[in-house]
C-alpha positions in Angstrom: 0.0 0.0 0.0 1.4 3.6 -1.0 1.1 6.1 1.6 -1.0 8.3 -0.3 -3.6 5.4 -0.1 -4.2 6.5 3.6 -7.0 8.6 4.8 -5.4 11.4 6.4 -5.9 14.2 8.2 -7.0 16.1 5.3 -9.2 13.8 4.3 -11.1 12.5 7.1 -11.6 16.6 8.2 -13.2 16.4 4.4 -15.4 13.8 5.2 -16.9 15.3 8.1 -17.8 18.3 5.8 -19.0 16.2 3.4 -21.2 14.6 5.7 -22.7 18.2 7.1 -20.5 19.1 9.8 -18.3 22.3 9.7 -15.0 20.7 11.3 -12.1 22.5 12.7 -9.1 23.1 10.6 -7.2 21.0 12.9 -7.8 17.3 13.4 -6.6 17.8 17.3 -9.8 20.0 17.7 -12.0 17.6 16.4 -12.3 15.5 19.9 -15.1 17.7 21.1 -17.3 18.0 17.9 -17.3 14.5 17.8 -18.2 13.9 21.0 -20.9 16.3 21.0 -22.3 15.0 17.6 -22.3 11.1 19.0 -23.9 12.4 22.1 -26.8 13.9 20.0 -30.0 13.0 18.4 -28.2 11.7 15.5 -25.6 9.9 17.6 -26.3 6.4 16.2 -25.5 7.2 12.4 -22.5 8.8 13.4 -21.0 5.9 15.3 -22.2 3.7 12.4 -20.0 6.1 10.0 -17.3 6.1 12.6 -17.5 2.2 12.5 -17.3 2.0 9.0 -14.2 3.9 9.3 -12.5 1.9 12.1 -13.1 -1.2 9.9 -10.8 0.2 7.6 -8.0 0.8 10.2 -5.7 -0.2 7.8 -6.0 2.5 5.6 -6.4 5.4 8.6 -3.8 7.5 9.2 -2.5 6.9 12.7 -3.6 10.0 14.2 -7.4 9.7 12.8 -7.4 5.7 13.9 -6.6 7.2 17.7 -9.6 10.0 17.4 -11.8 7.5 15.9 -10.9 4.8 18.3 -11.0 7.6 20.8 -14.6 8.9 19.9 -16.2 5.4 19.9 -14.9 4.6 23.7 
């Protein structure tokens, strides 16, 4: 696997916009929008996306494996 294959930091901050959040520029500041957004009405879709994402583990970036592993605890 190439390193470009991984879903960095860059790309997992797109996601999130991509699925209707406004993230911070930062991945580091991303611990309490998540937590606030799987504590909320729509909590259970985004731990299912979050899932999703830990499945592919593989292909996540260190540092946005430990947020999501992080987020789902």
């Amino acid at each position: 696997m190439m390193i470009s294959d991984l879903i960095d930091q860059q790309d997992f901050l797109s996601r999130l916009q991509a699925w209707g959040l406004t993230p911070p520029v930062r991945l580091a500041d991303c611990s309490a929008l998540l937590a606030d957004t799987l504590s909320g009405p729509e909590g259970a879709l985004w731990r299912e996306r979050l899932e999703v994402l830990l499945a592919q583990r593989a292909l996540l970036h260190p540092d946005v494996l430990a947020l999501v592993e992080k987020s789902l605890r």
